[in-house]
C-alpha positions as CSV (number, residue, x, y, z in Angstrom):
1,X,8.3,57.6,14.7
2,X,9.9,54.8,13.4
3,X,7.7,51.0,13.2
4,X,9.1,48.0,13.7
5,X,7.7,44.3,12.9
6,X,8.9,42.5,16.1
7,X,8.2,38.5,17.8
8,X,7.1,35.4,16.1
9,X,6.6,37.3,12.3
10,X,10.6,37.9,12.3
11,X,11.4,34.1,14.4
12,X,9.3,32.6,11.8
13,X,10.2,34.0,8.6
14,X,13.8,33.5,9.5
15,X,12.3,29.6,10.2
16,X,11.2,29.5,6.7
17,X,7.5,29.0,7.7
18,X,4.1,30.3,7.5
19,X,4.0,33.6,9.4
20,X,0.5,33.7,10.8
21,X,-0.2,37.1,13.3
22,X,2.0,40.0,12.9
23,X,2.9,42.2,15.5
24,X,4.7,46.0,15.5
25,X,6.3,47.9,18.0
26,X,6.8,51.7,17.2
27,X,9.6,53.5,19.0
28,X,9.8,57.5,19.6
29,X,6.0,58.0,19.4
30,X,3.0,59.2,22.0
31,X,-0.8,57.9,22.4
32,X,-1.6,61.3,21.2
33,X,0.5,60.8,17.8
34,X,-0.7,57.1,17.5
35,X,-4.3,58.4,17.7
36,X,-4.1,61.6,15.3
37,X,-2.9,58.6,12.6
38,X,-6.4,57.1,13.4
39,X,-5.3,54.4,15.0
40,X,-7.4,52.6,18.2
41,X,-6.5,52.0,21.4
42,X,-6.9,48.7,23.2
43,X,-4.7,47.8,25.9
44,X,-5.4,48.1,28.9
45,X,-2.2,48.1,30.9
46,X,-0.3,49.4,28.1
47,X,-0.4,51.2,24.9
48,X,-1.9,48.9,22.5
49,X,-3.6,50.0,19.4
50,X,-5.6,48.3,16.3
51,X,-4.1,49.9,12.9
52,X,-7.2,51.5,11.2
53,X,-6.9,49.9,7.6
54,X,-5.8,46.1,8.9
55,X,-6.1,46.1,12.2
56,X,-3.1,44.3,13.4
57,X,-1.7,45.7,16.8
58,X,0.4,47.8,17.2
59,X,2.2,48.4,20.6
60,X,4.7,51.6,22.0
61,X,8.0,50.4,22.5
62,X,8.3,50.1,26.2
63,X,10.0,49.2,29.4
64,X,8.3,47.2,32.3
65,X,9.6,46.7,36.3
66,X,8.3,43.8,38.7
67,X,5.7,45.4,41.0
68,X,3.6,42.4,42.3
69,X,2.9,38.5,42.1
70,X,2.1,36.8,39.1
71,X,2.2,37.2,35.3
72,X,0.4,41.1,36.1
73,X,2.5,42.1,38.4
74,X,4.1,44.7,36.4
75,X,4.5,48.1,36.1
76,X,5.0,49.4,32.3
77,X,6.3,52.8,31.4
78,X,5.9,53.9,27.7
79,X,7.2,57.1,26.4
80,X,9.2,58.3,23.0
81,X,12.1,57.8,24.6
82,X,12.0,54.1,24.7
83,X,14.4,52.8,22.4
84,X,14.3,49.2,20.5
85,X,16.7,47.5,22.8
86,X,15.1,48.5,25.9
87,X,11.8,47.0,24.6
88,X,13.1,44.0,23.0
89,X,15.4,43.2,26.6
90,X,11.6,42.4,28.4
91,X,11.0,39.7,26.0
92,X,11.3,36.2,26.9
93,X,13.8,34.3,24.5
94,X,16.0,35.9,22.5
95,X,14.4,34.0,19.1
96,X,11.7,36.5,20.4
97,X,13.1,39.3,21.0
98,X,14.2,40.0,17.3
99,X,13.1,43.3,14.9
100,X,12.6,44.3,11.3
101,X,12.4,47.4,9.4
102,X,10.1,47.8,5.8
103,X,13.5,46.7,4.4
104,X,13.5,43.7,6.4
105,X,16.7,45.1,8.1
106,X,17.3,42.8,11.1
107,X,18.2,44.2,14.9
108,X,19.1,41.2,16.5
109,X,20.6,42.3,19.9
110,X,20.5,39.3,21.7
111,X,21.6,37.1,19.4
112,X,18.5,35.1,18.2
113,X,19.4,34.4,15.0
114,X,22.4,33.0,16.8
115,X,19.7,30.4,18.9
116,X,17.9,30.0,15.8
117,X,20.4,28.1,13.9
118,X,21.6,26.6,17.0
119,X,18.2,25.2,17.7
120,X,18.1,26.8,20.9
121,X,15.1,28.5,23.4
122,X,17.1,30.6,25.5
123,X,15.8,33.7,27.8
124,X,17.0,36.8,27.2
125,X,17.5,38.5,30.5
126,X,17.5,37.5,34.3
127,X,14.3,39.4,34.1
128,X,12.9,36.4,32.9
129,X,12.3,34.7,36.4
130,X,10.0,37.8,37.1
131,X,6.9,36.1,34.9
132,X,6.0,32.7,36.1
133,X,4.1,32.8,32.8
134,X,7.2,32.2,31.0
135,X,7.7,28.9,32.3
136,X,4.5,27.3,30.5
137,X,5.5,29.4,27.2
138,X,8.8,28.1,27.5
139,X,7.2,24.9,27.6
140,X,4.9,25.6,24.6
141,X,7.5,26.9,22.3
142,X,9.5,23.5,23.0
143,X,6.1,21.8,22.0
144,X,5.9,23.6,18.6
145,X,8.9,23.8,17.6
146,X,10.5,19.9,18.9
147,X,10.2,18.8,15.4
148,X,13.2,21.5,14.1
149,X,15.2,20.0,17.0
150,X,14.5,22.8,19.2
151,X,15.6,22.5,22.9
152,X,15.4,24.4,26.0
153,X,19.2,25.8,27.2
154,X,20.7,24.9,30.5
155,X,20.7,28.0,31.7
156,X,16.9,29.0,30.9
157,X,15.6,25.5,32.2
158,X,18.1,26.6,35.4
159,X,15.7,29.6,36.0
160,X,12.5,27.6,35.3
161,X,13.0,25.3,38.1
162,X,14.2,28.2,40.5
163,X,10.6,30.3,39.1
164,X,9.0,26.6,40.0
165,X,10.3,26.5,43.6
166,X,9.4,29.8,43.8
167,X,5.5,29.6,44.4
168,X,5.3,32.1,41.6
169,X,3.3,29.7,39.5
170,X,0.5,29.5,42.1
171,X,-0.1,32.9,41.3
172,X,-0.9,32.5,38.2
173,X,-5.1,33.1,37.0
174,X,-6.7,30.0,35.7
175,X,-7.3,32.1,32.5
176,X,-3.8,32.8,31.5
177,X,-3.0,28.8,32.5
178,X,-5.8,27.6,30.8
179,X,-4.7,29.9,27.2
180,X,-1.0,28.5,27.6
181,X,-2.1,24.5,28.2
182,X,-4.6,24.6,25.7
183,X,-2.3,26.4,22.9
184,X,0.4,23.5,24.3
185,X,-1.7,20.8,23.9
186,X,-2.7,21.4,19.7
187,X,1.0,22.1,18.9
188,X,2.1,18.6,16.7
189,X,3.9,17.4,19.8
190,X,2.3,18.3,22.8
191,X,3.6,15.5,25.4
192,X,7.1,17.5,25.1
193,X,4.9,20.5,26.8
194,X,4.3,17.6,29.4
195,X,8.0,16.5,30.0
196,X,9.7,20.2,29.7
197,X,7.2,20.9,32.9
198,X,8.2,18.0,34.1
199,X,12.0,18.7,33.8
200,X,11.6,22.0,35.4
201,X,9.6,21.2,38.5
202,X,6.4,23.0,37.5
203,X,4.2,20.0,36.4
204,X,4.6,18.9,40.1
205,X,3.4,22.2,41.4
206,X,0.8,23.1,38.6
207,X,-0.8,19.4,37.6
208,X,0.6,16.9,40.6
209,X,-1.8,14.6,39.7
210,X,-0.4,13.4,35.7
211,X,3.0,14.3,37.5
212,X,2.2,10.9,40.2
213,X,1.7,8.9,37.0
214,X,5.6,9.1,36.5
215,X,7.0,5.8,38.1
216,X,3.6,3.8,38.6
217,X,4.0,0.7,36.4
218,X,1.2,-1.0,34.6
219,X,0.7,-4.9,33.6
220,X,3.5,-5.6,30.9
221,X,1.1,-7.7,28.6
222,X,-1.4,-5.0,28.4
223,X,1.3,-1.9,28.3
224,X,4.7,-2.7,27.2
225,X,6.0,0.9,28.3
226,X,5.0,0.0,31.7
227,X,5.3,3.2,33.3
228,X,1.8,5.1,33.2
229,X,3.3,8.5,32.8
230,X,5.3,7.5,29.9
231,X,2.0,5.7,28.7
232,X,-0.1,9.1,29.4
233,X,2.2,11.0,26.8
234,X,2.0,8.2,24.3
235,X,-1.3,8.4,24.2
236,X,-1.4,12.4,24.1
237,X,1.4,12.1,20.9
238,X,-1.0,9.5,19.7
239,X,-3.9,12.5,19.7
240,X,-1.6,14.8,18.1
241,X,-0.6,12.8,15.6
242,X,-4.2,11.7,14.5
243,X,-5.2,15.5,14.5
244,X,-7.7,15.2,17.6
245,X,-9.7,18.2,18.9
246,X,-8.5,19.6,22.0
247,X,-11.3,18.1,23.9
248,X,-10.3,14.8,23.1
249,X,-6.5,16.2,23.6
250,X,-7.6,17.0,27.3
251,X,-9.0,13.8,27.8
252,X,-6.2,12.2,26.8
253,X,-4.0,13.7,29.2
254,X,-6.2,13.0,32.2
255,X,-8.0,9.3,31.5
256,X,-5.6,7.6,33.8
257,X,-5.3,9.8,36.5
258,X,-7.0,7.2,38.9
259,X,-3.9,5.1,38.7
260,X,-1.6,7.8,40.3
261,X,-3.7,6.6,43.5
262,X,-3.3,2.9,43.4
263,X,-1.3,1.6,46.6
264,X,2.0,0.7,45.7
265,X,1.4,-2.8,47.1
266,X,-1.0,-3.3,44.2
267,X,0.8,-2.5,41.8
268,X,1.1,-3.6,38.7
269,X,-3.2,-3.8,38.8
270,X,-5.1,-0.8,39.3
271,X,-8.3,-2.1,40.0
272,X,-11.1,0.4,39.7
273,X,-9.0,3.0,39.2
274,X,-11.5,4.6,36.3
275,X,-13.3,5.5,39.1
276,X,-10.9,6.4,41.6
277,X,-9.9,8.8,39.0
278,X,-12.9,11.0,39.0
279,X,-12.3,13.2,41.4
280,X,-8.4,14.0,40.4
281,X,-10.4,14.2,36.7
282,X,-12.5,17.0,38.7
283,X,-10.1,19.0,40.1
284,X,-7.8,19.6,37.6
285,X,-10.7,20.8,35.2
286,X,-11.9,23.3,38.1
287,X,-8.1,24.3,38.5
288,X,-7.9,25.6,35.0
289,X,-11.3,26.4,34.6
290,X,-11.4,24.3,31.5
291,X,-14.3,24.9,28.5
292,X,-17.0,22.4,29.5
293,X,-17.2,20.3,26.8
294,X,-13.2,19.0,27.5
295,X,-14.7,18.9,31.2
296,X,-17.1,16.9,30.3
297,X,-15.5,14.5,27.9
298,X,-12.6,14.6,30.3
299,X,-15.1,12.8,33.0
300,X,-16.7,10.8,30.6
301,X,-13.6,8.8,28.8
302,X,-12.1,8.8,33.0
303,X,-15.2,6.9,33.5
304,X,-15.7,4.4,30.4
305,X,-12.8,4.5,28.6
306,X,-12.2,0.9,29.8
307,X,-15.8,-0.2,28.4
308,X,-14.4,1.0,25.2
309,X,-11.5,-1.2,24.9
310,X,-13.9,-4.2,26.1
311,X,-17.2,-2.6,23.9
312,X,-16.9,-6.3,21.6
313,X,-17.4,-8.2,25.0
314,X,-20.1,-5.8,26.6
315,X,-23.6,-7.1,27.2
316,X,-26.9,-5.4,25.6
317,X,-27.4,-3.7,28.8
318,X,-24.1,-2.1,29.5
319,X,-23.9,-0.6,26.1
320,X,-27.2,0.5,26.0
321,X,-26.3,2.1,29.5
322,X,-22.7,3.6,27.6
323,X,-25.1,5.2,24.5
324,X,-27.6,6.6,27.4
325,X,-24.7,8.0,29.6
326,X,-22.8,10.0,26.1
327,X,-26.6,10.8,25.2
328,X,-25.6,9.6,22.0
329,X,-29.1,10.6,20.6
330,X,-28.8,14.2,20.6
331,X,-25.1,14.7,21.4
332,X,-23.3,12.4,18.6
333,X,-20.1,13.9,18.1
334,X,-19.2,13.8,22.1
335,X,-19.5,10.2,21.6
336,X,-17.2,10.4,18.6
337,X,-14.7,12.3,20.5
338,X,-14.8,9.6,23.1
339,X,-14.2,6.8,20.6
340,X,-11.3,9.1,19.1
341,X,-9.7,9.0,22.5
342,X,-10.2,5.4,23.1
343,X,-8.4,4.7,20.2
344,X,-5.8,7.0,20.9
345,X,-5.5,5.0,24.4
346,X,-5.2,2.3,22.8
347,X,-2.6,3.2,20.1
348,X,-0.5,5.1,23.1
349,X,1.2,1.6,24.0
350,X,5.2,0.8,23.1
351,X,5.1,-1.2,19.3
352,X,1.3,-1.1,19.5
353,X,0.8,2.5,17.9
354,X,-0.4,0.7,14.4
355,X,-2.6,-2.0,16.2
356,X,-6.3,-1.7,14.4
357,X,-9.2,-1.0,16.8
358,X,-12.2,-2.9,15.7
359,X,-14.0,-1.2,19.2
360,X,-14.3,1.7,16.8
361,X,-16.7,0.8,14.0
362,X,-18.5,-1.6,16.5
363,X,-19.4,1.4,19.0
364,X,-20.5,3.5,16.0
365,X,-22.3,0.8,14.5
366,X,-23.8,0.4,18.0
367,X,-25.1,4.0,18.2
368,X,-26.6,3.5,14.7
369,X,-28.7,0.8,16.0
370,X,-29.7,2.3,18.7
371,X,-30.9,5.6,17.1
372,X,-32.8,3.9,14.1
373,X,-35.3,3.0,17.0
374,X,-38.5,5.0,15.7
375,X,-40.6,6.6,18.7
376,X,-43.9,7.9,16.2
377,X,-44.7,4.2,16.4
378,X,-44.4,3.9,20.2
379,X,-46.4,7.0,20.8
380,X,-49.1,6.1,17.8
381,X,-49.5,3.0,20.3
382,X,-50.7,5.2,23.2
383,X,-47.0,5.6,25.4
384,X,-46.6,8.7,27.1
385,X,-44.5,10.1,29.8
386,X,-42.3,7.3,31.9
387,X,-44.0,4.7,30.0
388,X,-43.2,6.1,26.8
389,X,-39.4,6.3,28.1
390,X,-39.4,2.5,29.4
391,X,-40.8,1.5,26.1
392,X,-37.7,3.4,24.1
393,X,-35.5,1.6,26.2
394,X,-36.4,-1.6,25.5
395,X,-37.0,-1.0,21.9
396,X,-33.3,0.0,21.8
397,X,-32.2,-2.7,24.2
398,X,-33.6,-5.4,21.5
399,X,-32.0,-3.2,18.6
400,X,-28.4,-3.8,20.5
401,X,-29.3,-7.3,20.8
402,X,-29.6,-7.9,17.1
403,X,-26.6,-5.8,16.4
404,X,-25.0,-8.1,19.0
405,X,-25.7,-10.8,17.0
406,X,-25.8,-9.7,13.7
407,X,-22.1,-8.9,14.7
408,X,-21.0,-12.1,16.4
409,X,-22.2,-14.5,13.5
């Protein structure tokens, strides 16, 4: 039995930065052996197991052949004879498919330390095309690792448009989609996730809807960039750069889908298109089966984002309707996040990235208001039931007003 410490722990030490999950491959070994050490199994379509002191995994080296559609369309055949190579070969880049021994003892068959230096993501086999999976990892590793110069080779991006053309990706699960985008999306520079899919074909087949959005110009004075796609991953760098949860991340990528539907011969103006935009907004969460609350901030900044970039100019009554909509009252931080990614919109323009946005503080200071309405005093005066509803309302409705003002002088 001989253990070997295998993936990202050996790409990233040779990086020079923080190593984070470890995994181990053991060549030459049986389930039986691995469990007589006291070690757990856990795979289910392999043999997986959880080490019984520090339970990282720990997998048997293995070979796998393409049996169906998809990313689990795979047969896997484990056995002692297995050797290193033949398990390292399945991997998907070669800056992946690199081992160590305890003595740190590199087996480096493919020559990733070789793509390493050269700053390169390169596959390791033809197998490659086999897992339409690869394509959105591909697209992720480019995402993490943009800032060290990284790149994706001809030849790999070659195979990632055929595996696009291929109507592999469709058969991907929304689950293992979903994992890849939203890993993607909180790497430090997630709009190159955007534009390697983009380059390869599959952001066409997997998200047509932010793919339309390449091409479609906006009005010049507003958005100096112009085009909305290149505006969409401005905005998205923008989140990243700022830190933003991957709710407001996700709403970020989709608050201008609407535009993607505005006839040409309107263009540069895309009148309601926060509306219009709804139903894209919709589908792509359902596609992915996205955690609700980035469906539901999603919807929400699709729908107002525009009322934030306007909140100094809004009446009374349409920010009182705004706080009611974000129920603001017991769900603060959703309203946070929207704020967050109305900045971000904002800041997602070409020259305007370090413009301040007053809309902030005023929509927080908004909310305040509104919440410091007391109800004890409303229901001490005998309100109850719809009545006691109508009389919140307009206790908050005069609160905005004096903030209004307050504000204005």
């Amino acid at each position: 039995m001989q253990i070997y410490k295998v993936g990202g722990a050996v790409r990233d030490r040779l990086l020079g930065i923080p190593v984070t999950d470890i995994d181990w491959v053991v060549v030459g070994a049986t389930a039986e052996e691995m469990l007589a050490k006291g070690f757990r199994p856990v795979g289910a379509d392999f043999p997986v197991f959880l080490h019984p002191k520090s339970g990282e995994e720990y997998a048997l080296a293995r070979t796998e052949r393409k049996s169906g559609r998809g990313y689990g369309g795979f047969t896997f055949h484990a056995s002692p004879d297995v050797t290193l190579e033949e398990d390292l070969i399945r991997r998907d880049l070669t800056i992946n498919a690199m081992a160590e021994d305890d003595q740190q003892n590199l087996t480096d068959p493919y020559r990733g330390q070789h793509d390493l230096e050269a700053r390169l993501l390169r596959h390791v086999s033809p197998a490659f095309a086999e897992d339409p999976l690869r394509v959105l990892r591909v697209a992720r590793f480019a995402a993490r690792y943009a800032e060290l110069g990284f790149t994706v080779a001809a030849e790999t991006m070659e195979l990632m448009r055929q595996l696009s053309g291929s109507g592999e990706l469709q058969a991907l699960t929304a689950e293992r989609s979903w994992k890849e985008i939203s890993r993607a999306l909180m790497e430090n520079q997630p709009q190159v996730f955007i534009e390697v899919l983009r380059e390869c074909g599959a952001l066409k087949v997997l998200m047509p809807e932010i793919d339309a959005l390449f091409g479609v110009p906006q009005p010049e004075a507003h958005h100096p960039e112009i085009d909305t796609g290149v505006h969409t991953l401005s905005v998205l760098e923008q989140a990243a750069l700022h830190q933003q949860s991957l709710a407001v991340r996700w709403a970020c990528l989709l608050h201008d889908l609407g535009k993607g539907l505005t006839p040409e011969e309107d263009w540069p103006r895309h009148i309601a298109h926060e509306h219009k935009g709804l139903k894209l907004i919709k589908a792509v969460n359902e596609r992915f089966k996205a955690p609700r609350e980035c469906q539901e901030l999603a919807l929400l900044v699709g729908q107002y984002h525009t009322h934030g970039h306007r909140a100094l100019e809004l009446k009374p009554s349409t920010l009182l309707e705004l706080l009611q909509s974000f129920d603001v009252y017991r769900r603060p931080q959703r309203f946070e996040e929207f704020i967050a990614a109305c900045e971000m919109d904002a800041r997602g323009r070409k020259g305007l990235e370090q413009r301040s946005y007053p809309q902030a503080d005023y929509l927080r200071g908004a909310a305040k208001a509104a919440r410091s309405v007391a109800v004890q005093p409303l229901l001490e005066k005998g309100f109850k039931g719809p009545e006691l509803g109508e009389a919140i309302k307009r206790e908050r409705l005069k609160a905005l007003k004096a903030y209004k003002e307050a504000e204005s002088v």
